[in-house]
C-alpha positions in Angstrom: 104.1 -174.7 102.4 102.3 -172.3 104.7 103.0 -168.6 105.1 101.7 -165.1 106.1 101.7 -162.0 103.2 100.3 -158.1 103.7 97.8 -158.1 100.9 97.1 -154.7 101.6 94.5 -152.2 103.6 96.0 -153.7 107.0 94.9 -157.2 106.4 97.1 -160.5 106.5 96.7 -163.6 104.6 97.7 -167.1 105.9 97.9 -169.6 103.1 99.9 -172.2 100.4 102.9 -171.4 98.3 105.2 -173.3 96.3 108.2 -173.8 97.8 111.6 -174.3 95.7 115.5 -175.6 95.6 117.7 -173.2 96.4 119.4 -171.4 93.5 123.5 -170.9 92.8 124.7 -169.1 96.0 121.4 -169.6 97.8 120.8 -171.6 101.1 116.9 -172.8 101.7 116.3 -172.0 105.7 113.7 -174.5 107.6 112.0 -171.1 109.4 111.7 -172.0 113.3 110.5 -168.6 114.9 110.1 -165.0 113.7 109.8 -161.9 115.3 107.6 -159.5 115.1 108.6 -155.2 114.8 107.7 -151.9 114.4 108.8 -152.0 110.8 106.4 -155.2 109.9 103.8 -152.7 111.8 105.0 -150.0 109.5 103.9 -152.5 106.5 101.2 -153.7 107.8 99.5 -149.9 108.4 100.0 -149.2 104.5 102.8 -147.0 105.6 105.3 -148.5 102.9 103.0 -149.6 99.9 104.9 -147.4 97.9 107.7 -149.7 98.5 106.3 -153.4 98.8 104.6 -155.5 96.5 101.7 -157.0 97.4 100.8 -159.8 98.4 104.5 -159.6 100.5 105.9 -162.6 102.7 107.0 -159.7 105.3 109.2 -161.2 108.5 113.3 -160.2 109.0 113.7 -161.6 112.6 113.9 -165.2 112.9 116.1 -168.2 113.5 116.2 -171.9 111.8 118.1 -174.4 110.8 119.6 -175.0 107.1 117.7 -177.4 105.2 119.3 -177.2 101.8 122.2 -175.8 99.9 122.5 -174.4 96.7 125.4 -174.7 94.1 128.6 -173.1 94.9 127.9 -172.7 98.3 130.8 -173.7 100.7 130.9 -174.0 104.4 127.5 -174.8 105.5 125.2 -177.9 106.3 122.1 -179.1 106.4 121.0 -179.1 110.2 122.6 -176.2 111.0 121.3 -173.6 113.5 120.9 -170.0 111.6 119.7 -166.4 111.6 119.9 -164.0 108.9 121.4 -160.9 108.5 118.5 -159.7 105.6 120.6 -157.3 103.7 121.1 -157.5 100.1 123.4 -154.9 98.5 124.8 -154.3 94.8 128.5 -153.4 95.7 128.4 -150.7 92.6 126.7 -148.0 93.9 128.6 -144.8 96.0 127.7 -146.4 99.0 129.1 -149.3 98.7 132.2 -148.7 97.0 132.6 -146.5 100.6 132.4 -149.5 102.7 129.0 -148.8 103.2 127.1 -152.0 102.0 124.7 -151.6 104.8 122.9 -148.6 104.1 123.6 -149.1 99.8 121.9 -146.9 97.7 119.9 -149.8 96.2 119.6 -151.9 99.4 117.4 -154.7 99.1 115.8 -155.2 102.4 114.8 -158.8 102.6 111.2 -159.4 103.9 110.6 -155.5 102.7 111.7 -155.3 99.4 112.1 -158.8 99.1 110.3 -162.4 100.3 110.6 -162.6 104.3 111.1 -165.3 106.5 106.9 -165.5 107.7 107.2 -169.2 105.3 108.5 -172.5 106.5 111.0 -173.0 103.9 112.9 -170.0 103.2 115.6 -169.4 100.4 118.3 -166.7 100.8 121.8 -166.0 99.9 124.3 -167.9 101.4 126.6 -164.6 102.4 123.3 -163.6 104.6 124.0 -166.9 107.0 125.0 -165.8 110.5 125.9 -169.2 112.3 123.9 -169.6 115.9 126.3 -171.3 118.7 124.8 -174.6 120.0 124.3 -173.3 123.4 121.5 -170.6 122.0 117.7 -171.7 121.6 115.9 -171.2 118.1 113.3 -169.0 119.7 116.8 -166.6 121.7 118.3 -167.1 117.9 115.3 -164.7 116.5 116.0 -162.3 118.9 119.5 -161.4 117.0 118.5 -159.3 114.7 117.0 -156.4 116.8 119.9 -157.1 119.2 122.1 -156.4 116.4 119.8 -153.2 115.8 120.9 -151.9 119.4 124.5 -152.3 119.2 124.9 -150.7 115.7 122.5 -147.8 117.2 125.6 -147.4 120.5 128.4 -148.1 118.2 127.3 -145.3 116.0 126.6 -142.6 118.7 130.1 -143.7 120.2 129.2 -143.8 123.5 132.1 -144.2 125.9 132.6 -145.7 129.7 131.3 -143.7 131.9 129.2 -141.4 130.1 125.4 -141.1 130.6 122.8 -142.0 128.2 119.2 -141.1 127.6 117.0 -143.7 125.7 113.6 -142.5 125.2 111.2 -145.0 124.4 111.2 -148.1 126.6 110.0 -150.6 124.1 112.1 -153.6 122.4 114.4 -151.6 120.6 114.8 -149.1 123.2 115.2 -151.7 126.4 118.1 -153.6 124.2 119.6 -150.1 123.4 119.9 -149.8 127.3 121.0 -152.7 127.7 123.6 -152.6 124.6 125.3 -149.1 126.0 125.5 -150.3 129.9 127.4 -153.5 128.7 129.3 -150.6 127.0 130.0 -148.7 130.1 127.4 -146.3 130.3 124.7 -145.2 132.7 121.5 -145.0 131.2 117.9 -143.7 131.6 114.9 -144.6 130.0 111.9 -142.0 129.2 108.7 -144.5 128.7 105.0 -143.4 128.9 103.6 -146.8 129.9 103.7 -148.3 133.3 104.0 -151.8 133.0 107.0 -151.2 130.9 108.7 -148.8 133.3 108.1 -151.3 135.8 110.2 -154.1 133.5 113.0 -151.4 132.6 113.0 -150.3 136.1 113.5 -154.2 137.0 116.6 -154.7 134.7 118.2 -151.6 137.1 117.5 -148.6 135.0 115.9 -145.5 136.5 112.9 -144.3 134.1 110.3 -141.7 134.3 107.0 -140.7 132.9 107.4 -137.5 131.4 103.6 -136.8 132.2 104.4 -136.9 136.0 108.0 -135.4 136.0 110.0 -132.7 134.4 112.2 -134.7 132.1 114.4 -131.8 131.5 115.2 -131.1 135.3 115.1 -134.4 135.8 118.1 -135.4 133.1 119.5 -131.8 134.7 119.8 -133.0 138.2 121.0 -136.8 137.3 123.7 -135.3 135.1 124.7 -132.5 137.5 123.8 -130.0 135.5 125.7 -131.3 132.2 122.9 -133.3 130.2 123.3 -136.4 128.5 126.1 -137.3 126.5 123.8 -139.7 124.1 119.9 -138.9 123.8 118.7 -142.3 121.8 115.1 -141.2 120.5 113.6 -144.8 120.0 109.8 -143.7 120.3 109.2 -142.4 116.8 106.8 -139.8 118.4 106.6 -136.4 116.8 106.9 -134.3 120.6 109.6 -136.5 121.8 111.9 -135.6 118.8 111.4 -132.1 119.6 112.2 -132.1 123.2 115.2 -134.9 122.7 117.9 -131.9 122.1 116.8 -130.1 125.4 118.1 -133.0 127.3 121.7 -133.3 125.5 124.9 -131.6 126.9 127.1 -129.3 125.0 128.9 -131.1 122.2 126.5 -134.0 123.1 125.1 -136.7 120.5 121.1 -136.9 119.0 120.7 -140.5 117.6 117.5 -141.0 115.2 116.8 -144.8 115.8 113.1 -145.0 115.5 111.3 -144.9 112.0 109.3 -141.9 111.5 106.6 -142.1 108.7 106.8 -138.1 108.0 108.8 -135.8 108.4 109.1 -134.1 112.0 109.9 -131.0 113.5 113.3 -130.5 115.2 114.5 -128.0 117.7 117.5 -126.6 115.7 118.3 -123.5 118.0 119.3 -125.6 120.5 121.4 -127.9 117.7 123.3 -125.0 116.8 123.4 -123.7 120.5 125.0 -126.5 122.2 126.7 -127.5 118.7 124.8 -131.0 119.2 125.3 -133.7 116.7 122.5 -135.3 115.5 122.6 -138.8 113.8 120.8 -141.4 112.2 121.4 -144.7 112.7 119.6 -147.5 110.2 120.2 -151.1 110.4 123.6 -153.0 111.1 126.7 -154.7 110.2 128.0 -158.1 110.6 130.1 -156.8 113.0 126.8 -155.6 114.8 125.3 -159.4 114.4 128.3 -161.3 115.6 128.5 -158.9 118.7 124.7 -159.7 119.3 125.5 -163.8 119.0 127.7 -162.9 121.4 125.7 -161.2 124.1 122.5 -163.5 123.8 125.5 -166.6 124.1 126.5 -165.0 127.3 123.3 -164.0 128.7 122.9 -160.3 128.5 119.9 -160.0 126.8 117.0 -161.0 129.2 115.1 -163.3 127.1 112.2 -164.4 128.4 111.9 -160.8 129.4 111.9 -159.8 126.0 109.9 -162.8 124.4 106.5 -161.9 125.8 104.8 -165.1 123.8 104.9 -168.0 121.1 101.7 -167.7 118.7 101.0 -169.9 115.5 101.0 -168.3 111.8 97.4 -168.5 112.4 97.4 -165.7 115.4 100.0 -163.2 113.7 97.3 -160.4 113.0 96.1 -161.2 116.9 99.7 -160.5 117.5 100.3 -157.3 115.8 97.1 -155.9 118.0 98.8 -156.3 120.4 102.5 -155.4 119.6 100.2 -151.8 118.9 98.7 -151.7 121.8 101.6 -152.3 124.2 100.3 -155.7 125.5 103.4 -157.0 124.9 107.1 -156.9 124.4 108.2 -159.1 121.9 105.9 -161.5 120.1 107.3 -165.0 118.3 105.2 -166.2 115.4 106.6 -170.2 115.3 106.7 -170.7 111.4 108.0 -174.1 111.5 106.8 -177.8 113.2 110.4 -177.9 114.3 110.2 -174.8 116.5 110.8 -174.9 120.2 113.3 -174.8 122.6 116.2 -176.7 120.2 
């Protein structure tokens, strides 16, 4: 079966691997579509060899349907319209025994630490299934994962009606974030560098600015009345932007670290202790976060052909990830399977 691997120095391989029967507890997944991130961008710049092996089927974003099912595995059939949630914990270590399975001490991130979904027959544990309604399409199905990214990043910075949230960084992550914490109640504004993007954000009904072109400290000022935000989501992963994030946040208000940054960054910590700010991180999801994303794809929240630029082959995914760095597009579909489409 075909399948796309990071063999290293920024380079992807499309080739032929073996496929297999699912194990006990396993499910095999016929892969339709998979998304590509800014984590599989992370890999593929070499960012994360000290944490992959190579050559790595990379790939965490994706829908399909089941194809197979291992022993001991009740509940599920072949044909069966599927994401995955791809987090693997132990259930030993502090974390876990705290109710905090998501973020476990030895997580096992599949398609990082693990085989991903970028192959057309995919084998995963069973407790990973997260079942897709009929009325959602394999290629709105991959989008549930970095929708589930979004509302664990608002449920965590509990945000509540009526307050008034900054996201800066208008890219996927940051436009469903937006999106996530007005369905939530809140007002939002979105910081974003590139035009074409403010123009899209702007389009959904948020107001954004280029900090370039406009104070973005007077202008939070003057749309808060003075206060600040209550949430400042920093979803850009750029070193000046995590410095100025606190100057925008009210007294008492909330910092949330969603993006990924490589190396550590420098942090305005006078103004943390200042305006006794609270600054959070917020890493992955829970189920909870996953069946609250079925939900809002389901009842058409999430704008999905804004978010799904275009559909490429396994053969264009390094074509792809150009442009995913280069801001040509949104969100970019690699179809994995013969079976893709519209289903």
């Amino acid at each position: 079966m075909r399948s796309v691997a990071y063999i290293g120095e920024s380079r992807l391989q499309v080739g032929e691997v073996e496929g297999r029967p699912p194990g006990s507890g396993e499910v095999r997944v016929r892969v339709a579509y998979v998304g590509l991130c800014g984590t599989d961008l992370h890999i593929l710049h070499g960012n994360m060899d000290a944490r992959v092996d190579t050559p790595l089927i990379f790939g965490h974003e994706m829908s399909g349907t089941i194809d197979a099912v291992g022993d001991g595995v009740d509940g599920w059939s072949v044909g069966e319209k599927v994401t995955v949630m791809p987090l693997d914990w132990d259930g030993t270590c502090p974390a876990c025994q705290a109710g905090n399975e998501h973020i476990c001490q030895n997580l096992d991130f599949i398609g990082i630490d693990s085989p991903g979904a970028l192959q057309e027959l995919w084998n995963v544990p069973a407790r990973t299934l997260v079942r897709m309604p009929d009325r959602i399409a394999l290629d709105a199905a991959a989008l549930v994962e970095p929708v589930a990214v979004a509302v664990h990043d608002v449920r965590r910075s509990e945000l509540e009606p009526g307050q008034r949230a900054v996201v800066i960084g208008g890219g996927p992550i940051g436009v469903l974030i937006a999106i996530v914490a007005r369905r939530f109640g809140a007002d939002v504004a979105v910081i974003e560098l590139d035009a074409a993007r403010r123009a899209q954000i702007e389009g959904l009904g948020f107001p954004s600015l280029d900090p370039r072109q406009v104070d973005q400290v007077e202008w939070v000022e003057e749309w808060t009345a003075g206060t600040g935000a209550d949430v400042v989501f920093e979803v850009s992963g750029a070193a000046s932007a995590v410095f100025g994030a606190t100057a925008l946040a009210k007294v008492r208000g909330t910092l949330v670290v969603v993006a990924i940054h490589p190396t550590p960054r420098e942090i305005d910590l006078q103004r943390v202790f200042w305006r006794e700010l609270r600054l959070l991180g917020a890493r992955v999801y829970q189920r909870a976060d996953f069946e609250t994303a079925v939900e809002l794809i389901a009842d058409g929240v999430i704008p999905v052909d804004l978010m799904i630029t275009r559909i490429v082959s396994m053969d264009d995914t390094q074509t792809a990830f150009a442009d995913l760095e280069a801001g040509r597009a949104m969100k970019i579909l690699v179809e994995v399977g013969p079976e893709g489409g519209r289903a």
